[in-house]
C-alpha positions in Angstrom: 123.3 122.4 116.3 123.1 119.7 114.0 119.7 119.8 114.2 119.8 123.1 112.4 121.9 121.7 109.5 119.8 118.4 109.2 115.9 120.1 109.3 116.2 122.3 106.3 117.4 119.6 104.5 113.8 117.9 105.1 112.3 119.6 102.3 114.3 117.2 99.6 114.5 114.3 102.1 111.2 113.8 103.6 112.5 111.8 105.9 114.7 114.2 107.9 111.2 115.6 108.4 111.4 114.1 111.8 113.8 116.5 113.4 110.9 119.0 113.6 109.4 117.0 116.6 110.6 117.6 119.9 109.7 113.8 121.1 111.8 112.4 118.8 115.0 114.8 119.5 114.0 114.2 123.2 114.8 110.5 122.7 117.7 111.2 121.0 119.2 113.3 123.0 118.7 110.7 125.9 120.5 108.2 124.0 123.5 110.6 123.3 124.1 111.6 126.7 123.7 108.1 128.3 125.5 106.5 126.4 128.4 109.4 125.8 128.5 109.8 129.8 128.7 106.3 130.1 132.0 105.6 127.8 133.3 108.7 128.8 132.9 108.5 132.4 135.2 105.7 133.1 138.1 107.6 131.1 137.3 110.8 133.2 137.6 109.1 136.5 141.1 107.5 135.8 141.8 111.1 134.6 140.8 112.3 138.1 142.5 109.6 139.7 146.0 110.6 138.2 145.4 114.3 138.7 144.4 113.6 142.2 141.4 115.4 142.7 140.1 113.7 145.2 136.8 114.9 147.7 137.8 116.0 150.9 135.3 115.1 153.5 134.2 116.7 156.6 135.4 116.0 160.1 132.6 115.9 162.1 130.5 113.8 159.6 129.5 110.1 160.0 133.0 107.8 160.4 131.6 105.6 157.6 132.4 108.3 155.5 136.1 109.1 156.2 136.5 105.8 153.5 135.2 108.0 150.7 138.2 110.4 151.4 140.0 110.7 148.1 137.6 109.5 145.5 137.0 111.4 142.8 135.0 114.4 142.3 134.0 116.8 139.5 131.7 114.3 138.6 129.7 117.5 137.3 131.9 118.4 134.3 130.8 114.6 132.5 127.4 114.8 133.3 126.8 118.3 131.9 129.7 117.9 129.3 127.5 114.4 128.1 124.5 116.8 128.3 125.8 120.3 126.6 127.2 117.6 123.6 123.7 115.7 123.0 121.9 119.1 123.1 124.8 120.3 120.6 122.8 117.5 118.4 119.2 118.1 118.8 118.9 121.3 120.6 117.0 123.9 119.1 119.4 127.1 119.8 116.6 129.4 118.2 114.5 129.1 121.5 115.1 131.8 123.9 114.0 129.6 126.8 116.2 126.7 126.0 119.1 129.7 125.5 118.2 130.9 128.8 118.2 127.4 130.7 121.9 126.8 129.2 122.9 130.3 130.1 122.2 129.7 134.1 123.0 126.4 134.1 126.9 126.8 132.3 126.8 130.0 134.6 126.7 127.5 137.6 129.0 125.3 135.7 131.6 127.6 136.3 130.8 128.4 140.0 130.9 125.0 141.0 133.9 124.6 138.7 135.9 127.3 140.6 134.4 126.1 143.8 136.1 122.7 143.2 139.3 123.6 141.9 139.8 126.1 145.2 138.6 123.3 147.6 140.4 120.3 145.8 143.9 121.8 144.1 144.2 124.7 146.6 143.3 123.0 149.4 140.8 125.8 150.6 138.3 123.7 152.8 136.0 126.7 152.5 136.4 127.3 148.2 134.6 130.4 146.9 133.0 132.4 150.1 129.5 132.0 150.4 129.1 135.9 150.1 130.4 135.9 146.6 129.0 132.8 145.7 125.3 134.1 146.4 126.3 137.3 144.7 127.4 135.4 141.7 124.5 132.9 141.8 121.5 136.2 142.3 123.0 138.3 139.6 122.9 135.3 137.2 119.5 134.5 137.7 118.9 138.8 137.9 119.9 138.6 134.2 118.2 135.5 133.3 115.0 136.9 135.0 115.1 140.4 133.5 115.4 138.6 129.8 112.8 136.7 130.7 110.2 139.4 131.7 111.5 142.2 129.0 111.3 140.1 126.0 107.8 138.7 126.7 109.6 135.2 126.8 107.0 134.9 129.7 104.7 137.0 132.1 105.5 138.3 135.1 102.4 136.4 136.3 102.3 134.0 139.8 100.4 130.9 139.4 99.3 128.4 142.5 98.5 125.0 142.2 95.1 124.0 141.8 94.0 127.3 140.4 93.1 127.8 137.0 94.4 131.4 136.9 97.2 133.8 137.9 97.0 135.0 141.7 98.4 138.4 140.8 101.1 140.2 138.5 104.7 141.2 139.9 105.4 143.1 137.3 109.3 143.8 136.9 109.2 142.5 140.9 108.9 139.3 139.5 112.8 139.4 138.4 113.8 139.2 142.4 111.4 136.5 142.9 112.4 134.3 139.7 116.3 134.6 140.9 115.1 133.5 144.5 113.5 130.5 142.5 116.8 129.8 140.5 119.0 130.3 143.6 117.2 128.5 146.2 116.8 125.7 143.7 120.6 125.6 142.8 121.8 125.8 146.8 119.3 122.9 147.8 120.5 120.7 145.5 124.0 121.4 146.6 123.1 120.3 150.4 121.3 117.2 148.8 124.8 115.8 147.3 126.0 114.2 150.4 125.5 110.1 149.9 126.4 108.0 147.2 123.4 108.5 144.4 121.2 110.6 146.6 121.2 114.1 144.7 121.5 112.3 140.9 117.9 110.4 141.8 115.7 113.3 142.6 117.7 115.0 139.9 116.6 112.5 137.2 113.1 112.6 138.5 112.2 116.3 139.3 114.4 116.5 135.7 111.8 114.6 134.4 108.8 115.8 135.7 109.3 119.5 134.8 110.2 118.1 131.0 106.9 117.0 131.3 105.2 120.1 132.4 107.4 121.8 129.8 106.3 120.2 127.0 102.5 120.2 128.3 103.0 124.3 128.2 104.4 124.6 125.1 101.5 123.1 123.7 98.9 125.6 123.1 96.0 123.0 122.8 97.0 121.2 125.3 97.8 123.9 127.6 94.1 125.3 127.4 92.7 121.7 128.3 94.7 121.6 131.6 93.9 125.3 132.3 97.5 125.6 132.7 99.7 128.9 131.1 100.7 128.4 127.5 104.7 129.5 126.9 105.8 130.0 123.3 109.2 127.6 122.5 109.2 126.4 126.1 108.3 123.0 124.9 112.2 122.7 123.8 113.7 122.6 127.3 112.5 119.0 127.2 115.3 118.2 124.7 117.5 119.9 127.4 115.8 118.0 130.8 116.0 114.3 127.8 120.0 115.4 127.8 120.5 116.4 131.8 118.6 113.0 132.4 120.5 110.6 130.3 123.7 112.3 131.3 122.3 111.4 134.6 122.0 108.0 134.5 125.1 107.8 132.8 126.6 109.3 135.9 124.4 106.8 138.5 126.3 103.8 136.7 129.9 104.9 138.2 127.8 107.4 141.2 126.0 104.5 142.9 127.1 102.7 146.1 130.1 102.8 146.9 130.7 105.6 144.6 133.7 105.5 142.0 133.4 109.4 141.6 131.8 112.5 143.5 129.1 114.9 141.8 131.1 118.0 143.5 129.6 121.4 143.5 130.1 121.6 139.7 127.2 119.4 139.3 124.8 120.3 142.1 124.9 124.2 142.0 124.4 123.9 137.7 121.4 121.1 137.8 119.9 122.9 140.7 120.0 125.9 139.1 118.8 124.4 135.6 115.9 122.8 137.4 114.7 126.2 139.0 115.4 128.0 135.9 112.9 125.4 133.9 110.6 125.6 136.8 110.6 129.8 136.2 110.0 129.2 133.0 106.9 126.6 132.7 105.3 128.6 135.4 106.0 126.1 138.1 107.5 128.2 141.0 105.1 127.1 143.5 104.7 123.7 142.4 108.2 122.8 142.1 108.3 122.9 146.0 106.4 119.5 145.6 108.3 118.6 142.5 111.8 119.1 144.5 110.2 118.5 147.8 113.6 116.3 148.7 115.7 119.9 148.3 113.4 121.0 150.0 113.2 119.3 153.1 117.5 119.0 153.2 117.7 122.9 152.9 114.7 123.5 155.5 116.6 120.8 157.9 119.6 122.8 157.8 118.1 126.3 158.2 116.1 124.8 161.2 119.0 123.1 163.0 121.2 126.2 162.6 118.1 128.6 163.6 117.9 126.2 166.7 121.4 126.0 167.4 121.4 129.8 167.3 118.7 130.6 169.3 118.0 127.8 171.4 121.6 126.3 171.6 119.9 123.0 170.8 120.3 120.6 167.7 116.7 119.3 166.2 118.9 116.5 164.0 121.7 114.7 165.1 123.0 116.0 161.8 122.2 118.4 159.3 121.5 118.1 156.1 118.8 115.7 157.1 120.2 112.4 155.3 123.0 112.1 157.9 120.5 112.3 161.1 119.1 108.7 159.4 122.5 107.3 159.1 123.1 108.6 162.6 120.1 106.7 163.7 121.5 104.0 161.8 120.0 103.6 158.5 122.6 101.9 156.3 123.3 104.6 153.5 122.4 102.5 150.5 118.6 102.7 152.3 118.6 106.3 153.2 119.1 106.9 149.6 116.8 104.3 148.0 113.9 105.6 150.6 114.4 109.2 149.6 114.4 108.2 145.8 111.2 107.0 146.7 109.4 109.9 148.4 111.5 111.8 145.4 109.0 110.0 143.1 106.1 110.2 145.5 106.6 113.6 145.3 106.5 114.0 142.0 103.3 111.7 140.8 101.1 114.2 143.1 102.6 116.9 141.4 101.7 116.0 138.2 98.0 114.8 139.9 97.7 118.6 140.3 96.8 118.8 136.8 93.6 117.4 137.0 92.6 119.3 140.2 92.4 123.0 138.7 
């Protein structure tokens, strides 16, 4: 909110004239949340070390993981704290989609939050039930969606890749589909957080790439170059993606092999759902199956192994979510989740090539 204090004052001091431009908060808001989850970070992992809350790991997982048993987790609350306190600086809290982004994301927040604290203090292996944790997750991104469509903050229109215009109009059916988005998004980057750095690297980049498209549609001119749909304000959510992806690498410095603290479910269900939320937003539905095509193929790896199991009673993986069958085949970890930062990237370069192709 600073920014807010500091802009109006541009009109005696020219030079505070600078807050008006979303590039430059962008930056700064990297700079804050690196560097904030950075010095923090290695205070909040002593903290979890003396409150014990260690990650419990599961029993029929690789044995090179029963080692991790005990570090750390809740890794979550530092990277969106570092984030919520560099967007506190430069965030723009008159923008109804950078409002809405921080509404499903600190709704997530506090899933994941009570998730952990069941699983970890309580010892409940199983932690919120995944019947009321889908019925928390839909009706937040219900409400998000029905704010979205009612208060024109954008249309209720479905755009594909690669065409120029909308495919057709869902009308207030559009709410249902938008909380699909935000949900699917939110539980795919959940089954992603199982190595050392493999969720925060896709996170950074997808983070990334939607800033991009964010700031691409709130840019009218621009927007009618690339034939792609023009959203008032939506340009600000790249001050949010600048903050989740500097409060990510902050994170990868203590998260990287061998990891010195866990993400938990505080982290993955509140950047997955931020990251379908902005996708929602900028119009990306469709595309952001490219954009997050790592979520994608762990959650489609285990639906299809359980479907299998189920109907077939046969296993397609030796292990499901996907990154264990490659250590299973005997990848060393530290490659598995180098190689899927890569396709992470891959993935996202021919998403962004799209923009020339409609």
């Amino acid at each position: 909110m600073l920014y807010h204090w500091l802009y109006p004052l541009s009109q005696s001091n020219h030079f505070l004239n600078i807050f008006k431009y979303i590039t430059f908060r962008s930056f700064v808001a990297f700079i804050v949340a690196t560097l904030v989850s950075v010095f923090w970070g290695k205070r909040f992992i002593a903290l979890m070390k003396v409150r014990q809350f260690g990650q419990t790991i599961r029993e029929d997982g690789p044995e090179t993981h029963k080692k991790k048993k005990g570090t750390p987790t809740f890794g979550g609350v530092f990277i969106i704290g570092s984030a919520f306190i560099a967007c506190l600086i430069c965030g723009n809290f008159h923008s109804p989609p950078f409002l809405l982004v921080l509404f499903v994301t600190l709704s997530y927040f506090f899933l994941g939050g009570l998730d952990d604290y069941l699983k970890v203090l309580k010892k409940n292996t199983k932690g919120v039930s995944a019947r009321q944790k889908l019925a928390w997750q839909f009706l937040t991104g219900l409400v998000a969606a029905f704010f979205m469509i009612h208060f024109n903050i954008t249309d209720s229109n479905l755009y594909i890749p690669f065409l120029k215009d909308p495919v057709i109009n869902l009308g207030y059916g559009y709410v249902a589909f938008a909380a699909f988005v935000i949900v699917g998004s939110s539980n795919a980057l959940n089954l992603t957080d199982g190595l050392d750095g493999l969720a925060i690297g896709p996170t950074i980049i997808s983070a990334a790439t939607l800033g991009f498209l964010a700031y691409l549609c709130g840019h009218r001119e621009i927007a009618e170059y690339l034939l792609i749909p023009h959203v008032p304000d939506v340009g600000e959510l790249l001050v949010l993606v600048a903050a989740i992806m500097g409060a990510g690498v902050g994170f990868l410095w203590y998260n990287a092999y061998p990891a010195e603290i866990f993400m938990g479910d505080v982290g993955s269900l509140s950047l997955g759902g931020c990251l379908g939320a902005i996708a929602v937003l900028t119009k990306n539905e469709f595309l952001f199956v490219l954009i997050g095509g790592i979520f994608v193929i762990e959650a489609l790896s285990v639906i299809l192994q359980v479907a299998s199991f189920k109907t077939r009673g046969k296993r397609i993986f030796k292990m499901a979510p996907i990154h264990h069958h490659f250590e299973l085949l005997g990848w060393p970890e530290t490659k598995v989740i180098v190689r899927f930062w890569i396709v992470s990237l891959v993935f996202a370069i021919l998403a962004l090539a799209t923009l020339k192709l409609r």
